[in-house]
N, C-alpha and C positions, 0 to 999 in steps of 0.2 A: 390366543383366542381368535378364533373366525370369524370376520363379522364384516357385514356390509352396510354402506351409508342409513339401513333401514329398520334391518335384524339383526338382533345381538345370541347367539348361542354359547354355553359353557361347555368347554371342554376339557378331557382332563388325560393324563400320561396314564399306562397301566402297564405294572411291569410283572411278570409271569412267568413261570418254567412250564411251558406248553403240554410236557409230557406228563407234567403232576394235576395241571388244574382243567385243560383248557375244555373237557369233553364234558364238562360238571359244572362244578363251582363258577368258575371265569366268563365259561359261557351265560352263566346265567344271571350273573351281575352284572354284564356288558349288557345284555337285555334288557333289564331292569331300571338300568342306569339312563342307556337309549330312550325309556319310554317315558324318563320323566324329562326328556329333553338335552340330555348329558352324552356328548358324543366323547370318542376313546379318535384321542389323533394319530398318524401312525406316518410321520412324513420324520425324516433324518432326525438321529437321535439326540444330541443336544437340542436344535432347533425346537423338536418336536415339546423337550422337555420346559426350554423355556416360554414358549407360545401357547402352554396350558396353563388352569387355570390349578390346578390340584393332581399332585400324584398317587395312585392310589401301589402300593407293591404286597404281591399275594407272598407270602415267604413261605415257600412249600419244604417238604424233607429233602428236595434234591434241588432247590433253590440254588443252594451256594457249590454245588457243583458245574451251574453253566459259566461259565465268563463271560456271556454275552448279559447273562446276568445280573454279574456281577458287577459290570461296565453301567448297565445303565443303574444300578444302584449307586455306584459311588459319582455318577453326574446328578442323580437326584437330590443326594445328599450335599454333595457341591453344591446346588442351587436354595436350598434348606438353609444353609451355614451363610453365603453371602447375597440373600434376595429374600430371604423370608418365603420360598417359596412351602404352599401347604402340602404336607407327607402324611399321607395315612397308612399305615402300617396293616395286615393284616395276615396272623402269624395261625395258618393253613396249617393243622397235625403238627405244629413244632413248638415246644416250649419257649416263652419268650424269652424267661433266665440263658437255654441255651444260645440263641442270638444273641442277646448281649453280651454274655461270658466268653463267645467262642468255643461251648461246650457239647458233649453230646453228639448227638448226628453232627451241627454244624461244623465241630472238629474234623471230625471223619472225611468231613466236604470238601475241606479249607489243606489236609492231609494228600491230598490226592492232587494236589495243582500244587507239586512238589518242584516240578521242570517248569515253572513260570516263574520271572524275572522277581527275586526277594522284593524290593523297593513297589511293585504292582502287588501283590499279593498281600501285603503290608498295607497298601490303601485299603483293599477291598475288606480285609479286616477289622479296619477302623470306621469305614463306612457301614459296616454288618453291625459294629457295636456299637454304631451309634445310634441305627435308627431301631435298634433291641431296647432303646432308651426312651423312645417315643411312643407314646395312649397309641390305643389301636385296639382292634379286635383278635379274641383268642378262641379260636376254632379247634377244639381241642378233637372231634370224632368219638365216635363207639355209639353203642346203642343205646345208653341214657342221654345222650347228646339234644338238644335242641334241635330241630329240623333247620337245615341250612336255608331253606325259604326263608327263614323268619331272620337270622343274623343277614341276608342279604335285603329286607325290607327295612332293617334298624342302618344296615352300612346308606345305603340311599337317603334316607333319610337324613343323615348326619352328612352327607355330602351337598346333601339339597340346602341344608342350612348354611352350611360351613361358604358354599359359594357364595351364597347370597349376600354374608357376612363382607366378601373379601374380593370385592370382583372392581378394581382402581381404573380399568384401561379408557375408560369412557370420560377421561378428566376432562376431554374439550367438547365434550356433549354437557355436561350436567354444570359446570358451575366453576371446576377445579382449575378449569384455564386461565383464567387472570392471574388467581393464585398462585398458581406455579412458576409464573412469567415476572412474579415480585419478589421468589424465592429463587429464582435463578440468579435476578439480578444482584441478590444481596448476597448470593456464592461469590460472584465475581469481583465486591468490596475486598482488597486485602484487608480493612480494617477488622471485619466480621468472621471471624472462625468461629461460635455457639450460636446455632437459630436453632429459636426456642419456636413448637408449633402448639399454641393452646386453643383448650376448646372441650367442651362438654361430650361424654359419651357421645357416639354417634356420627359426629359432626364431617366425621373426612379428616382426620389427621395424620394418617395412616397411609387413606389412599395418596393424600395429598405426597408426601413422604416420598413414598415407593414410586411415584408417577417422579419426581424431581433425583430421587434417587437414580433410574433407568436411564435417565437423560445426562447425567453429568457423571457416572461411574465410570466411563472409559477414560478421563480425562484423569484420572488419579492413579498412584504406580500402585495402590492398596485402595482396598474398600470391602464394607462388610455390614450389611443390614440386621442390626438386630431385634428381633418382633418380640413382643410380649415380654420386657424388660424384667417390669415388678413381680410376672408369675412365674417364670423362669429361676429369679432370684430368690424364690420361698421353695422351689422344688429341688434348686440345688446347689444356691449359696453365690457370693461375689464373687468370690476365691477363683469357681467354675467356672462365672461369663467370664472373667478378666482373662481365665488359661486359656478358655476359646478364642478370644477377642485377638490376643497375641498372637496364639497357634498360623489363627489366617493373616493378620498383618505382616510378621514376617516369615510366614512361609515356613515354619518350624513347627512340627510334630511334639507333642507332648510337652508342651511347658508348663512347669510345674510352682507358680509363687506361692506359697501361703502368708507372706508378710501384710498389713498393711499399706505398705509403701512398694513401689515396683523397684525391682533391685537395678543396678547402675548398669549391667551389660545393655537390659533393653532399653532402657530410656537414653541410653547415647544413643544405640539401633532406629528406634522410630524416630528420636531428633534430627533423621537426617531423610524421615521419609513421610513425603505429601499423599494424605488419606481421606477418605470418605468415608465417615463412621454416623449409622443411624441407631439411635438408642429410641427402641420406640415404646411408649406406655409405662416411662418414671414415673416414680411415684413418691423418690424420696433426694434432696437435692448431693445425699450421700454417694450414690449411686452414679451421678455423673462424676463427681470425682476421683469416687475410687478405679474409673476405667481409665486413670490419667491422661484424660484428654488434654492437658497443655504439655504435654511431652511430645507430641506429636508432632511432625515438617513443618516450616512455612509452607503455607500458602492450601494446609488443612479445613475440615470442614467437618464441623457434628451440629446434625440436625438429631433434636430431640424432642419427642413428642410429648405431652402431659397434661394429664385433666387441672393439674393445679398450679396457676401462674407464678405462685412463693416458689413452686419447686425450681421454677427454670430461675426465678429471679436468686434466688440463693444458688442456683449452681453454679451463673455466674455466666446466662447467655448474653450475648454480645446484641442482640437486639432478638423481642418475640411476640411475633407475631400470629395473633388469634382470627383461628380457621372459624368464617361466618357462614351463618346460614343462608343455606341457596333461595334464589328470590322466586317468583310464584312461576315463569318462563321457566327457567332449570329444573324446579320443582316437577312443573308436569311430565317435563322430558324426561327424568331421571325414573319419576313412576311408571310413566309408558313403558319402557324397556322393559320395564319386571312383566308391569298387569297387561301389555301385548303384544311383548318381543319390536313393537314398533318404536319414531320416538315422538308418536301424536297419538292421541288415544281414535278408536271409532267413533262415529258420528253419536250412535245410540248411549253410549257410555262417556260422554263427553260431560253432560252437567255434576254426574256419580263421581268421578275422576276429579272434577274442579275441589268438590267436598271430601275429599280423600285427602288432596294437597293440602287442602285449607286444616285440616286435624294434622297432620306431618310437619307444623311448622318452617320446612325449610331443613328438617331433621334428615339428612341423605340417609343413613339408615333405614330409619323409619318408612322412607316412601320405598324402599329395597324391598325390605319385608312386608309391609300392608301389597304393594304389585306383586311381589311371589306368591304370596295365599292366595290371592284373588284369581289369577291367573287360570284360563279357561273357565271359573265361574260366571253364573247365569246372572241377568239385570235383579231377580230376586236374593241372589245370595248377595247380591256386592249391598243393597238397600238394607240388608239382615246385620248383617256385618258392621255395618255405617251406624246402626243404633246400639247395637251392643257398644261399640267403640265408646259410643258418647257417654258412658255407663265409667271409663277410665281414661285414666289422666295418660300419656305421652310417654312417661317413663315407665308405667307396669307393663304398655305394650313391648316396651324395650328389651323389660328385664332378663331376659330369656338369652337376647342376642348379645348385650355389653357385657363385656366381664365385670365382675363386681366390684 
């Protein structure tokens, strides 16, 4: 992300087959995107990908024919699998069964990069069916079709949310800084291998996470962020995070457990290896066990996020610590950035802004969301706004942005 001591901008990776999209579609979502303030970075390709804030990738009919491609899909996917990084898929005239399958056109694709090294081509195929696995948009064409204006006002739209939802980098602007600096310290206890982060929708446990996570993941020979724990888990079972979770730990393609218990080869494997594992958004204290977090190296490390403090205490965190709300200083700062990309509000909008915090409780969320709506609105629309609010309570304004 870009951003100076004053102005905060989102920006996001966009990955494309120039010769399929860029004179149409691509063009006109980069547009769109631009004018809700959403810039496309375009500086060296990993860097570029992890200094964004969301990838967006167009998967066109001749998509899987570039390698340049294909390259930046399988780092995007890399960054998805160990950062949580956000992937939105949108699958341009190509069935999405065929990207996932490898079928179809996308065979035909993957047939033709016949003289490229087996072991490369073998990635790119797994990064093709992985992200044929992920929500996204299906642009299917012909003349009953929807006008692509309108699928590009619904894509902005879900991206405009989706940042607002997910934007951690500002921990030592809003509140997250202390925090981070008592979660470091208790990484560095041998005693403490399970920190528990509790706390109410909303609250920063995620950003908090991801900001502590960034910081101490070089320092591990393994690590691997996992987002969205409990929903992940209802879409496609333990069985699936656990063969992920391993796949990246030790560096092995396709593993396959269906037992309850992890079989003996890998649990002698990771007993010999120091890792950084985030389980974010448990919900049940099954869930950390079955990811056999005590098989893990000395001198490991799972941070686990969760609305409900039984779950960590039955899982069996080694101490857990609940993520508070930011005090009325934080608060303003944090609303500024949304409601005027600054991190002090305007003179004129100053006592409006006081009464905005003061309804946000301290909610990071909340002051996210109420500064993105308001954001270039008039001293008449913020006042309009400010009475409706007072009409509901702090969690129906939520409801929309917390997962349930």
């Amino acid at each position: 992300m870009a951003a100076s001591s004053h102005q905060m901008e989102h920006q996001i990776f966009l990955s494309f087959r120039g010769e399929d999209t860029r004179l149409n579609f691509t063009a006109n979502l980069l547009e769109a995107l631009k004018d809700t303030g959403i810039n496309q970075l375009s500086q060296a390709l990993s860097r570029a990908i992890a200094a964004s804030n969301l990838s967006i990738i167009v998967l066109s009919i001749d998509y899987a024919s570039s390698k340049s491609c294909l390259a930046e899909l399988s780092e995007i996917m890399h960054h998805n699998r160990t950062q949580g990084h956000i992937v939105l898929p949108i699958f341009y005239h190509v069935d999405p069964s065929d990207v996932r399958n490898l079928g179809g056109i996308v065979k035909t694709c993957f047939d033709n990069h016949g003289s490229t090294r087996l072991d490369q081509v073998q990635q790119w195929k797994a990064a093709f069916s992985e992200v044929g696995k992920l929500k996204g948009w299906h642009i299917e064409g012909g003349k009953s079709e929807r006008p692509e204006t309108l699928y590009i006002r619904d894509i902005v739209e879900y991206v405009t949310k989706k940042l607002t939802n997910s934007r951690p980098d500002f921990e030592e602007l809003v509140g997250i800084g202390d925090q981070k600096r008592m979660i470091l310290k208790l990484i560095e206890q041998e005693d403490c291998r399970v920190i528990g982060l509790w706390g109410m929708g909303g609250m920063g446990k995620t950003a908090l996470a991801v900001a502590v996570y960034k910081e101490v993941s070089p320092k591990f020979e393994s690590h691997f962020f996992f987002q969205n724990v409990r929903e992940k888990i209802k879409q496609q079972g333990k069985e699936s995070l656990r063969n992920e979770l391993l796949s990246e730990l030790l560096n092995e393609k396709d593993i396959r457990i269906d037992n309850p218990s992890m079989e003996f080869p890998y649990q002698e494997r990771l007993n010999y290896k120091k890792v950084l594992i985030v389980l974010d958004d448990v919900s049940d204290s099954d869930q950390i066990d079955f990811m056999g977090v005590r098989h893990f190296g000395r001198g490991s490390k799972i941070i686990v996020t969760s609305r409900d403090k039984q779950v960590l205490q039955n899982g069996g965190a080694d101490i857990i610590h609940e993520v508070t709300k930011l005090n009325e200083k934080d608060s303003l700062q944090l609303f500024s950035i949304f409601a005027f990309k600054h991190l002090i509000p305007t003179v004129d909008f100053q006592d409006l802004s006081n009464n905005f915090v003061e309804y946000a409780q301290g909610n990071p969320l909340a002051l996210k969301v109420l500064g993105a709506k308001l954001y270039g609105k008039s001293r008449i629309e913020w006042e309009s706004k400010l009475l409706r609010l007072k009409e509901y309570g702090l969690q129906n304004v939520l409801k929309d942005f917390v997962r349930p």
